[in-house]
LUMSE-438705 format. One record per residue: residue in one letter; x, y, z of N, C-alpha, C in turn. Coordinates in steps of 0.1 Angstrom, whole numbers, plus 5000, padded with zeros to 4 digits. Layout:
// LUMSE-438705
AXYZXYZXYZ;...
//
This chain:
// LUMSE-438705
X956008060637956107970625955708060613;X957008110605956108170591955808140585;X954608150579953908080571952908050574;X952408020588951007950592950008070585;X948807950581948408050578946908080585;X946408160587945308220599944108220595;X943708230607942008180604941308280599;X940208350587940308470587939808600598;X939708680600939208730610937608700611;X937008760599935508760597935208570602;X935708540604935108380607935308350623;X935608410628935608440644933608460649;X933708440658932208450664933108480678;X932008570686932108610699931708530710;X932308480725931508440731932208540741;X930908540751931608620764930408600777;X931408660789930708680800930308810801;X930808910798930909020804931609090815;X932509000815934309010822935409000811;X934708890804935908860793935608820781;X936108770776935608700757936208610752;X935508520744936608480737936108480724;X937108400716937308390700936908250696;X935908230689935608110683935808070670;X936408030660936108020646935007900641;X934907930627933507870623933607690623;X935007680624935407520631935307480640;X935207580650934807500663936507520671;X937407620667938507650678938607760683;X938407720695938907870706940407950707;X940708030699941808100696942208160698;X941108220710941708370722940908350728;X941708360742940608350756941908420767;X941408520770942308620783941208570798;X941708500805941208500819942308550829;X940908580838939508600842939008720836;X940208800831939708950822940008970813;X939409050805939709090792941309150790;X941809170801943109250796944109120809;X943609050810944508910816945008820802;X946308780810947008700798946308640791;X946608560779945608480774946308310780;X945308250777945708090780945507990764;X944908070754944508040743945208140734;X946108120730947008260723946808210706;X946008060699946608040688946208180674;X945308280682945108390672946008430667;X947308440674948608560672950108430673;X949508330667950808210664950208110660;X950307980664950207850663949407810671;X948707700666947707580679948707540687;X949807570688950807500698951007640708;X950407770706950307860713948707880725;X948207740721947407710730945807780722;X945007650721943307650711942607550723;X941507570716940307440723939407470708;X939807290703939307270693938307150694;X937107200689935707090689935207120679;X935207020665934507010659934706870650;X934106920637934106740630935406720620;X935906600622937206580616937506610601;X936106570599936006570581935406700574;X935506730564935206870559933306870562;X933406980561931707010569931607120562;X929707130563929407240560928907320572;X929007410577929107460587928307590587;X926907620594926307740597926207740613;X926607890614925907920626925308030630;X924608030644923508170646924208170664;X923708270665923508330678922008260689;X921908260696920508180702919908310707;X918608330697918108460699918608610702;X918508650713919208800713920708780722;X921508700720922308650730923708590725;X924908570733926308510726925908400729;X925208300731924708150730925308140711;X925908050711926508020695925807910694;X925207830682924907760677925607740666;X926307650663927007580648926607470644;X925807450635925307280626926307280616;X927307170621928507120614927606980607;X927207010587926606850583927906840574;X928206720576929406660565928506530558;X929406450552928806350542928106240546;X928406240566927706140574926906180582;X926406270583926006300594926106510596;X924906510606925106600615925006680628;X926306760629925906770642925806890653;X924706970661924907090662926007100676;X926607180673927707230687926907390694;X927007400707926707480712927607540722;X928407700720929307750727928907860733;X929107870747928908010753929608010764;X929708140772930508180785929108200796;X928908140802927508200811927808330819;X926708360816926608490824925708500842;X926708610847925908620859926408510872;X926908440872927408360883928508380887;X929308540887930808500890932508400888;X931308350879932208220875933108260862;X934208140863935008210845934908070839;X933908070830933507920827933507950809;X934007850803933507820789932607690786;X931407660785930807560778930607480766;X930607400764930607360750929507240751;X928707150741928507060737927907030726;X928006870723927806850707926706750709;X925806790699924406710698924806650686;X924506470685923806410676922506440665;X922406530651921106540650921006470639;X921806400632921106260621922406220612;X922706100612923806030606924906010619;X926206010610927806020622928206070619;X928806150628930006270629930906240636;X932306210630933606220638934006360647;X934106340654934506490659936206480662;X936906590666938206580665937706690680;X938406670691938606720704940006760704;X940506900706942206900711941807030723;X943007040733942707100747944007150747;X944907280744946407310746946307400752;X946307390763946707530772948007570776;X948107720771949207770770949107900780;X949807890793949608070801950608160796;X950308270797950908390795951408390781;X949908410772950308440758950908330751;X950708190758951308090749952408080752;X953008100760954408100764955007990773;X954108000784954307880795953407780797;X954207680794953107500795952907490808;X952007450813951307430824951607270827;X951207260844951807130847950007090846;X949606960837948306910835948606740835;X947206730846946906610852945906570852;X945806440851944206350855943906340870;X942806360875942306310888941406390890;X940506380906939806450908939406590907;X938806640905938306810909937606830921;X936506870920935606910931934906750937;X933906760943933706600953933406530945;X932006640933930906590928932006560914;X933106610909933706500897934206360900;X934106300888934906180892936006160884;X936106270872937306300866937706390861;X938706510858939006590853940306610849;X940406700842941806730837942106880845;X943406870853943707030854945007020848;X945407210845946507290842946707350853;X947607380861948307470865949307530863;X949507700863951407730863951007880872;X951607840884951507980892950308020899;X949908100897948608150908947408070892;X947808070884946308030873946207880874;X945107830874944107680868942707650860;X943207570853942207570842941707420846;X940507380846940107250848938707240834;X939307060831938007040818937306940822;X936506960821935406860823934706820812;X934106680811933206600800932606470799;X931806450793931606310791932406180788;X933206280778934506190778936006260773;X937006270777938306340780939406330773;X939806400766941206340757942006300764;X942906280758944106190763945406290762;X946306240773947706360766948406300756;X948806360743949806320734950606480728;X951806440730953206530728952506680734;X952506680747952006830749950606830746;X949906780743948506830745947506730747;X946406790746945006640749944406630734;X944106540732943406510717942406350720;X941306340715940906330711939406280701;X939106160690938306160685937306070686;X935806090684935006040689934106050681;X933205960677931505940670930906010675;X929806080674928706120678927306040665;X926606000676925305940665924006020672;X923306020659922206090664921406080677;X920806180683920206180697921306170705;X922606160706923606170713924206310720;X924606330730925006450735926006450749;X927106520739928506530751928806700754;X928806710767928806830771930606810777;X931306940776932207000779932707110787;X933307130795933807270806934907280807;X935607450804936507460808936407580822;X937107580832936807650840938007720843;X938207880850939507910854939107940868;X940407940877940208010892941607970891;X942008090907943008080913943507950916;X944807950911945107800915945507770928;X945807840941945307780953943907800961;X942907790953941807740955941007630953;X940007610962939107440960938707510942;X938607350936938107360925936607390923;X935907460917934507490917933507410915;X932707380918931807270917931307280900;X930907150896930607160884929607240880;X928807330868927907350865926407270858;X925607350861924007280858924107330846;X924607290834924507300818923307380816;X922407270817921207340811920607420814;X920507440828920007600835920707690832;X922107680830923407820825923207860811;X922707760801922307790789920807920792;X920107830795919407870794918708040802;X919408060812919308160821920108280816;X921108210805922408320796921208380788;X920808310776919808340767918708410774;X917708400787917108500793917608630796;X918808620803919008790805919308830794;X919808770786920308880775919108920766;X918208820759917108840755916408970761;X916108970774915709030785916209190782;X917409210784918409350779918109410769;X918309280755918109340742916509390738;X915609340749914609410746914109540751;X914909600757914809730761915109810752;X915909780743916509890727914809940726;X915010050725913910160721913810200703;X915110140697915110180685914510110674;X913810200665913010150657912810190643;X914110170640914810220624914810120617;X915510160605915710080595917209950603;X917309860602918909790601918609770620;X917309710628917009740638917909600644;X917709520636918709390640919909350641;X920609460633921709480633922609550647;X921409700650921709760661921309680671;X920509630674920709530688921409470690;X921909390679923109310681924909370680;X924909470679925709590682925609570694;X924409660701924409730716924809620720;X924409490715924509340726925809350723;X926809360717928509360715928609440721;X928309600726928709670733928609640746;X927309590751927709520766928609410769;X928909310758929709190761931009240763;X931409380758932409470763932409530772;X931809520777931309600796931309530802;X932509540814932809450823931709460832;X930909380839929409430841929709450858;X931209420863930809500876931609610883;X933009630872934009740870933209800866;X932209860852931709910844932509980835;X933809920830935009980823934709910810;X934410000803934309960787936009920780;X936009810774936909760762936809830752;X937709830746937909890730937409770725;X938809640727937809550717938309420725;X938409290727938709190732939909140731;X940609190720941909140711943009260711;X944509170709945709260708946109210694;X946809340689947709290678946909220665;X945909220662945609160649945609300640;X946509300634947309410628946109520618;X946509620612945509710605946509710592;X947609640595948509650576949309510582;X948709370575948709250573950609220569;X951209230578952809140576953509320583;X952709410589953209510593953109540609;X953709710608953709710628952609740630;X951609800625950309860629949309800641;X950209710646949309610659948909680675;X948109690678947909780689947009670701;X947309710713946509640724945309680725;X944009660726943109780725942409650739;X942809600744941409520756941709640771;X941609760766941509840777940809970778;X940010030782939110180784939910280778;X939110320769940010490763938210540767;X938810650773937910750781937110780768;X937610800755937010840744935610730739;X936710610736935510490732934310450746;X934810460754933810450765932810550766;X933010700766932110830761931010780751;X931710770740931110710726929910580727;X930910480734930010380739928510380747;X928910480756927210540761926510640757;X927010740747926110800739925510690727;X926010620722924910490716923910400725;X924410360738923410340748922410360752;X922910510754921710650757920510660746;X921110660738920410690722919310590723;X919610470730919010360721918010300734;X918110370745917110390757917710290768;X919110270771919710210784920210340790;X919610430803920110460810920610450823;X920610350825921210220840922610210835;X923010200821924310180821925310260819;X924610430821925210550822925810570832;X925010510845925310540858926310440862;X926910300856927810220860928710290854;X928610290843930310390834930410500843;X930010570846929710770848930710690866;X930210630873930410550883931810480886;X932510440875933710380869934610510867;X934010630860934610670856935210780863;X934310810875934910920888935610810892;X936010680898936910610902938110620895;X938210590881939510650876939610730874;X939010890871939910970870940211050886;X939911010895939911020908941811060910;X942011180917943211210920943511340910;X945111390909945411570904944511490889;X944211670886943411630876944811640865;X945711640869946811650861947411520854;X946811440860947111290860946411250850;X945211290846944111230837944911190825;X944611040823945310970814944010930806;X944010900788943210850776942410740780;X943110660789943210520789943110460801;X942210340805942710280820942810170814;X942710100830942309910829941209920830;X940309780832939009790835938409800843;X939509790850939009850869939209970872;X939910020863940410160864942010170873;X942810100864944310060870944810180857;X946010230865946310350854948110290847;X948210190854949610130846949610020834;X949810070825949809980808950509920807;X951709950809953009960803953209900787;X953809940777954009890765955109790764;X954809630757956009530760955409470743;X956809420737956309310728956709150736;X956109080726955908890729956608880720;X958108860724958908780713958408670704;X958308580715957808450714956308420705;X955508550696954708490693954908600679;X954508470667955008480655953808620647;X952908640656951808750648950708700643;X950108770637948508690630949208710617;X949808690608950008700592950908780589;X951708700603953008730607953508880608;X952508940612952909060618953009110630;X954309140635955509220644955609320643;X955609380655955609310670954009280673;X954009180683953309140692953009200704;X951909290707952309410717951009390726;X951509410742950309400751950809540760;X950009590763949809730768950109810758;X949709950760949610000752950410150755;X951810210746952310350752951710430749;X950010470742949310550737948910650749;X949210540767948410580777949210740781;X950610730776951110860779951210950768;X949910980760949911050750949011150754;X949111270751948311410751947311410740;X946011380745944811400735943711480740;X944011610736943311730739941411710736;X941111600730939611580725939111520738;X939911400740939011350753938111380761;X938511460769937511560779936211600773;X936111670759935111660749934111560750;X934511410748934011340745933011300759;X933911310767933611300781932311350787;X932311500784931511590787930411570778;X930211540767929111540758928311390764;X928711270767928111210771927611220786;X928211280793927711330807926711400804;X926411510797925711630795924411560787;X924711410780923611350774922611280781;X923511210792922711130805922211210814;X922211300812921811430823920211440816;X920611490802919311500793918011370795;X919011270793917811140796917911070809;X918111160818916811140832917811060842;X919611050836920011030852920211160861;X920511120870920411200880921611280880;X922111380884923811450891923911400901;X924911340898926011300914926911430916;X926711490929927511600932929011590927;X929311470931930911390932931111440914;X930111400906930311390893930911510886;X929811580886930011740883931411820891;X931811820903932911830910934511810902;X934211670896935211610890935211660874;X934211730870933911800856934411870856;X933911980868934812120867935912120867;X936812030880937812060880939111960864;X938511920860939111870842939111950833;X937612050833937212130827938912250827;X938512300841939712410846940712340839;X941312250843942812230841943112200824;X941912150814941712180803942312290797;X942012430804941512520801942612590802;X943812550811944812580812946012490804;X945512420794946712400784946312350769;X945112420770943812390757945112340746;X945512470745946512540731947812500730;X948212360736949012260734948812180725;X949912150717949712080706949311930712;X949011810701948711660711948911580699;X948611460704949111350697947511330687;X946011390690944911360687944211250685;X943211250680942211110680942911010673;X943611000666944310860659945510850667;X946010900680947010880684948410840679;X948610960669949710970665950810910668;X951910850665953510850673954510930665;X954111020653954511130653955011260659;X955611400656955111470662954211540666;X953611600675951711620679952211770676;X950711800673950311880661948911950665;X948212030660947412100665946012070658;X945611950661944711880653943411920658;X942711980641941412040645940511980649;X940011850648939511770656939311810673;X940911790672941311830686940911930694;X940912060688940712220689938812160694;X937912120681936812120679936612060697;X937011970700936311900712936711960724;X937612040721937812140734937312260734;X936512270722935512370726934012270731;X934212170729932612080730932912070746;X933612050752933812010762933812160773;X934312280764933912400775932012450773;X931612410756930212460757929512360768;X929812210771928912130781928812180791;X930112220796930212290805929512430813;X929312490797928412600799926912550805;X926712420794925312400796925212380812;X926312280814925712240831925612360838;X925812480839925312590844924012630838;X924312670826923112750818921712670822;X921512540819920212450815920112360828;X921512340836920912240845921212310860;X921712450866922012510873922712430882;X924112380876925112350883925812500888;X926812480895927712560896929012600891;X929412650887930812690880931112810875;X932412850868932912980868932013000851;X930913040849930213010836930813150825;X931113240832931713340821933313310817;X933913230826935213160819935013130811;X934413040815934412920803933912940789;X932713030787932113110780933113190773;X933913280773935013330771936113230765;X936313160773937313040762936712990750;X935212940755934912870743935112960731;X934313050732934213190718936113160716;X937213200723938313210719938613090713;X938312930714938612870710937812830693;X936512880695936212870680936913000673;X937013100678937913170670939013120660;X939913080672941113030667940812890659;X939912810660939412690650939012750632;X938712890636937712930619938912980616;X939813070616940813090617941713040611;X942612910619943512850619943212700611;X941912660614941912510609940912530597;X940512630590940212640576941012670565;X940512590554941212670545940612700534;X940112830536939112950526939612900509;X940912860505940812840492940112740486;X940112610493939312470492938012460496;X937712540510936312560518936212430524;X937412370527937212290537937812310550;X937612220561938512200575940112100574;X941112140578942012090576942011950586;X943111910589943511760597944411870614;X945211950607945812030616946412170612;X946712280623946712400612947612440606;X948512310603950112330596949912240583;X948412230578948812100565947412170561;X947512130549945912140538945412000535;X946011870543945611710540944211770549;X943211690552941811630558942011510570;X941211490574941011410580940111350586;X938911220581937811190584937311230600;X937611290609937911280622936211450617;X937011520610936311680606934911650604;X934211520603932811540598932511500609;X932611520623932311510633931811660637;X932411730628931811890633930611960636;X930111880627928511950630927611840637;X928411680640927511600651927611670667;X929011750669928811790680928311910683;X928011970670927212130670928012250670;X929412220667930112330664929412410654;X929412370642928712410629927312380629;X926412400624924912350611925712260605;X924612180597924812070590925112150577;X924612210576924312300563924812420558;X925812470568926812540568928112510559;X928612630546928912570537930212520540;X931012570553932012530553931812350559;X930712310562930612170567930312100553;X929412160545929512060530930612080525;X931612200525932812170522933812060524;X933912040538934111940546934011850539;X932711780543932111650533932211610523;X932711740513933111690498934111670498;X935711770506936911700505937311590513;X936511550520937011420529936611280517;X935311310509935011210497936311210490;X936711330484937311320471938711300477;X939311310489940811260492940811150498;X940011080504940110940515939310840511;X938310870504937310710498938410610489;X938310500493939110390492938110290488;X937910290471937110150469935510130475;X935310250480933410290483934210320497;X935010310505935510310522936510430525;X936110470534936510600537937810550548;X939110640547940310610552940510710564;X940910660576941010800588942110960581;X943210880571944110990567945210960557;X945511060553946010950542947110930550;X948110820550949310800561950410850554;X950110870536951710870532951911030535;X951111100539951511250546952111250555;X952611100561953911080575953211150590;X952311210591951611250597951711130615;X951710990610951710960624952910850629;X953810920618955310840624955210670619;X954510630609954410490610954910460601;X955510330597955710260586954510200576;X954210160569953310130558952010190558;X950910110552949910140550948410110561;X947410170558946110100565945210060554;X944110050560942909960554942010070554;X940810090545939610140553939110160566;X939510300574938710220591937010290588;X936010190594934810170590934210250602;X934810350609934010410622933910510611;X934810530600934910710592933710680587;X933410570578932710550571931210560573;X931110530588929410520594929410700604;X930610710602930310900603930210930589;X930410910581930011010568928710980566;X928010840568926710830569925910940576;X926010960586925711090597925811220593;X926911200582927411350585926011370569;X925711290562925411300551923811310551;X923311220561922011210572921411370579;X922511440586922111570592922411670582;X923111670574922911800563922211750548;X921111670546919911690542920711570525;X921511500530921411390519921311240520;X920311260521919711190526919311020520;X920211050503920010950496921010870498;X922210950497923610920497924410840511;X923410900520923510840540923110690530;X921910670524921310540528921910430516;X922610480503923610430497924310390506;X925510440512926010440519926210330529;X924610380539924710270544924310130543;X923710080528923209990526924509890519;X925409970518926809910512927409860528;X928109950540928409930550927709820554;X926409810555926209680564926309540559;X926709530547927109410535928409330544;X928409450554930309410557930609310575;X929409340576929209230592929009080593;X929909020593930208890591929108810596;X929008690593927508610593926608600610;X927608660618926508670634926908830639;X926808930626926309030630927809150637;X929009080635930009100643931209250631;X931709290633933009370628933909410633;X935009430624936309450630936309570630;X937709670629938309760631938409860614;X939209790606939009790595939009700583;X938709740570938409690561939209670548;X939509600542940109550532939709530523;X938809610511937909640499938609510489;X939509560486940909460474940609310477;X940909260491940409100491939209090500;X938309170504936909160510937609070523;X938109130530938509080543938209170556;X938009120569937809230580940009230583;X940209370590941409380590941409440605;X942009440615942309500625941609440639;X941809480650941009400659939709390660;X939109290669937909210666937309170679;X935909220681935109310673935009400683;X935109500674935509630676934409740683;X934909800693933309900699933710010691;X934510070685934410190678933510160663;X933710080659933210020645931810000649;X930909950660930009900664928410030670;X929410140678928910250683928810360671;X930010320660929610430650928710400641;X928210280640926710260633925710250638;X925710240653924610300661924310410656;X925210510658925010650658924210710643;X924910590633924610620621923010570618;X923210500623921510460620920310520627;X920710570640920310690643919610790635;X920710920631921410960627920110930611;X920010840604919510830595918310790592;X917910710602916310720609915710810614;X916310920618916211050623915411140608;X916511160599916911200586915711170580;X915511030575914611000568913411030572;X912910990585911711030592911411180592;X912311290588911811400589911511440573;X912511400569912411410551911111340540;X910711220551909111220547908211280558;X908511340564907411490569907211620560;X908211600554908511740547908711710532;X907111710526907111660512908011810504;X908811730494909511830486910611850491;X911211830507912211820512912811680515;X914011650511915011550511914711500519;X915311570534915911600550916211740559;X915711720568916211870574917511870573;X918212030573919112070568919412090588;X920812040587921512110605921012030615;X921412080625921311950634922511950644;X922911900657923211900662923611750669;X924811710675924711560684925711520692;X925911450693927411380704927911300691;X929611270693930411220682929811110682;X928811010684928810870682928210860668;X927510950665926710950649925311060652;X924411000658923111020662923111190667;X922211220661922011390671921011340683;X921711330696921211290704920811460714;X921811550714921811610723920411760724;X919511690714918411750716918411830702;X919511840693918911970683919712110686;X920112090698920712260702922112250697;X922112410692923712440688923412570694;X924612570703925212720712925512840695;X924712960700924913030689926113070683;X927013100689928613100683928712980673;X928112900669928312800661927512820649;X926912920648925912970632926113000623;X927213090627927613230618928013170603;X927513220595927613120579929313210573;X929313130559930613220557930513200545;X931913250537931713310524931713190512;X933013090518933513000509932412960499;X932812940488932012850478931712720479;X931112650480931012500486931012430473;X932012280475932112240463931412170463;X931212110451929911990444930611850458;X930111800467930411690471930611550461;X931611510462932211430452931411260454;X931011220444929911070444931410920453;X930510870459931110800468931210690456;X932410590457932710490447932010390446;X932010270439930910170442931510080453;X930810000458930909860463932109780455;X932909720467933809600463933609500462;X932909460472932209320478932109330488;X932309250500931909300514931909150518;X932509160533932809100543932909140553;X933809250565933409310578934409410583;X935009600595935209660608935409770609;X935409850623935310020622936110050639;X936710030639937710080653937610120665;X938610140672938510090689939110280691;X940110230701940510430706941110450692;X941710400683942110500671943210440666;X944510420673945310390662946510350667;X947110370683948210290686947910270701;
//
């Protein structure tokens, strides 16, 4: 339908199990819901079309004012919908911990009347196929329910009281008066199975809000913006399938990065990269239990020729994507194609392994243990690395361009041969340590070399262009460089003065054709909470906290962000919510808590100057930079250029990167 017009992103709230997610908006409709997994069809598609592409809508008929929170450290949603009669709170969550694929809902009476408006459209496979839905029993203990079926899926609703079908769907409306309370379930399971017995509401509420509470109290972190990052790490586990241990990029397909354009990407699936990243913010922040489920996950999929190593899995570690558009569904703001899987999985990205190895080499540091199996599987990625380093690739924004020799690129394949070193040198593993040693040096060679450019004194994007690329102030988090090394403040001043967009830093500029695409992007907000980092470890320590005091303006009212950002109409833009956007402000706050806490040790000093870390933000990996990474040089460093002001602010910072 063109024209409809969409909900905005930033008005979404999260609920999840930790298998899956869904999409709530501040009205009370469920507008994405993929069961039983995160990368399973949806049954609620109206994010990417119409309510007729299937919602679960509960809320009040009449205009309301509408706040909500989170229930303590936890996706327990609370919304107090008060309109001119009345109010009333609604409570949404997915319980955790029982195996089950359940959504809950119910609405309390808390003073006056509230009409409420109920509608139920389920739609399988992306909104596509109507389901055959019926009144009658469920399990012993109902005495009434509504099921959907089409094929092996069923959806059953349960309530106090039950819409009715009219033209295709269930609808409808009901008073609620104070002290009053109607509870609601939607359930999924195999459709030739017994229907599940109902749930105990109140214990599932309430046992949800314990563990998680329980979790979020483990964060060891004790910075500045400390509420923010819990509720982060808490979005990073609602992205962790909790018994695959396969990290999501983000819960969502296709909510575009250029609004009426193709820029739509599938991201509800593991990029080896975001998953890396994801537990170097973990690590950082004192969960190392969930090193060993990822680390655990992730010898399962890359298990087999190491030649096979693909960016990307499922969440189980399934290595088939395949790339398809959905005719049938009109886009979020009508932007086409409509795309589920993702063809990024057959893309050459020479950084990965990098990424890989820096979080291995971090969980090693904080006290998990080596799995023989683990290290086994290092080396031999490592080797086969090592034999096609100097292949051009598609790199961290996953180009559909031609691939190109992107220093980024270069940079993490030397991060990934120094880890390597270390697991010999510091943890006396085994392996061929003077190879690798040998490559590495050849590979920063050819990086100072080829990916500088001595006239500007900055790092290029690749070694055939003089454009930048926010990707380069990652250099001195992984310890290639000092912080303070002038070719890294060089760095920092041309990534300011070519890509800040309205206070928001841009992954590249696109109109360099660079990644084969048609139009424009937005701000992506992972660049942004790396320049915080990068501005944190080489001793500016004013400008990090500028910086980041603008960034966090941008997380929508329960703490959540997208992919990217839209400074011009203060909107979140891209998918939602996003673990790259999420883990790079971990890192950043890190990263700046770090900074600051040394900078008031050292009266007269800013911040320590250098530093070393894993790409998530944070110098986590102790401070050490392999000496090959010292060597200072001639260029003249430019004045770093003053970051723009504030637009306004509303919310996101990205998943694997870009297609």
């Amino acid at each position: 339908m063109p024209g409809h017009e969409n909900t905005p992103i930033e008005e979404y709230a999260l609920l999840g199990d930790t298998e899956t997610a869904a999409l709530v908006s501040r009205q009370g409709s469920i507008d994405w819901l993929c069961l039983p997994r995160f990368d399973s069809p949806a049954c609620f598609a109206a994010l990417l079309g119409t309510p007729e592409h299937g919602r679960w809508l509960l809320g009040p008929r009449d205009e309301a004012r509408s706040i909500r929170s989170y229930v303590d450290h936890s996706f327990v949603l609370e919304t107090v919908h008060e309109t001119a009669t009345g109010a009333v709170k609604v409570t949404d969550l997915m319980p955790l911990g029982d195996g089950r694929a359940d959504i809950v809902r119910s609405v309390e009476g808390l003073h006056g009347v509230v009409t409420m408006q109920h509608e139920w459209v389920v739609r399988f496979e992306y909104g596509q196929v109507r389901p055959w839905v019926s009144h009658g029993t469920g399990h012993r203990l109902d005495s009434d329910v509504i099921r959907a079926v089409a094929g092996p899926d069923m959806l059953v609703l349960r309530g106090t009281r039950l819409p009715r079908a009219r033209d295709g769907r269930h609808v409808d409306e009901f008073e609620v008066h104070a002290g009053e309370t109607h509870t609601f379930s939607t359930t999924w399971f195999p459709s030739y199975e017994p229907v599940p017995p109902p749930l105990d509401i109140d214990s599932r509420i309430e046992e949800t809000v314990r563990v998680s509470t329980h979790w979020a109290s483990r964060c060891d972190y004790e910075g500045p913006h400390r509420d923010l990052v819990v509720r982060s790490l808490l979005t990073l586990r609602a992205l962790t399938h909790s018994r695959f241990g396969g990290i999501v990029a983000a819960p969502t397909t296709s909510l575009p990065e250029d609004f009426g354009g193709e820029r739509n990407w599938d991201y509800r699936y593991c990029w080896l990269r975001d998953a890396s990243l994801t537990l170097e913010a973990l690590l950082a922040s004192g969960y190392v239990d969930e090193a060993r489920l990822w680390r655990n996950w992730l010898v399962r999929a890359v298990a087999g020729d190491p030649e096979d190593l693909q960016i990307m899995y499922a969440v189980d570690g399934a290595r088939r994507l395949p790339e398809r558009t959905l005719e049938h569904l009109p886009g979020y703001a009508d932007s086409v194609p409509v795309r589920v899987g993702n063809g990024a999985v057959e893309q050459r990205q020479s950084d990965v392994l990098g990424e890989v190895m820096i979080a291995l080499d971090e969980a090693r540091r904080r006290g998990l243990e080596v799995l023989p199996q683990a290290w086994a599987m290092q080396r031999v990625l490592v080797d086969e690395l090592a034999r096609h380093w100097d292949a051009p690739d598609n790199g961290l924004w996953e180009i559909r361009g031609p691939r190109r020799h992107f220093t980024h690129s270069r940079v993490m394949v030397w991060a990934a041969l120094d880890r390597a070193v270390r697991g010999v040198e510091e943890w006396g593993l085994e392996g061929p340590v003077e190879r690798w040693r040998d490559l590495r040096d050849r590979v920063r060679e050819e990086i100072l070399d080829k990916g500088f450019d001595p006239d500007r004194g900055t790092f290029t994007q690749h070694y055939d262009t003089r454009e930048v690329d926010a990707s380069l102030l990652l250099i001195p988090l992984v310890g290639f460089l000092p912080a303070d090394d002038p070719r890294v403040l060089g760095t920092i001043a041309a990534v300011e003065q070519d890509l800040m967009r309205d206070g928001f830093l841009l992954r590249y500029r696109t109109q360099s054709g660079v990644d084969g695409l048609a139009g424009d992007e937005h701000p992506f907000l992972a660049c942004s909470w790396w320049l915080v980092s990068a501005y944190a470890v080489s001793g500016q320590v004013d400008k990090a906290t500028a910086l980041m005091d603008r960034l966090v303006t941008l997380f929508n009212d329960v703490g959540l962000v997208s992919e990217e950002y839209d400074p011009a109409n203060g909107r979140m833009v891209g998918n939602f919510p996003q673990a790259f956007s999420h883990l790079a402000f971990i890192g950043a706050a890190h990263a700046l808590a770090q900074a600051t806490k040394a900078a008031a040790a050292k009266p007269g000093s800013e911040a320590p100057s250098g530093g070393s870390s894993a790409s998530g933000g944070a110098p986590l990996s102790g401070g050490t930079t392999s000496s090959e990474g010292t060597t200072p040089s001639d260029p003249v460093t430019p004045e770093p250029a003053q970051a723009d002001g504030p637009t306004g602010g509303a919310n996101r910072a990205a998943g694997p990167s870009g297609s």
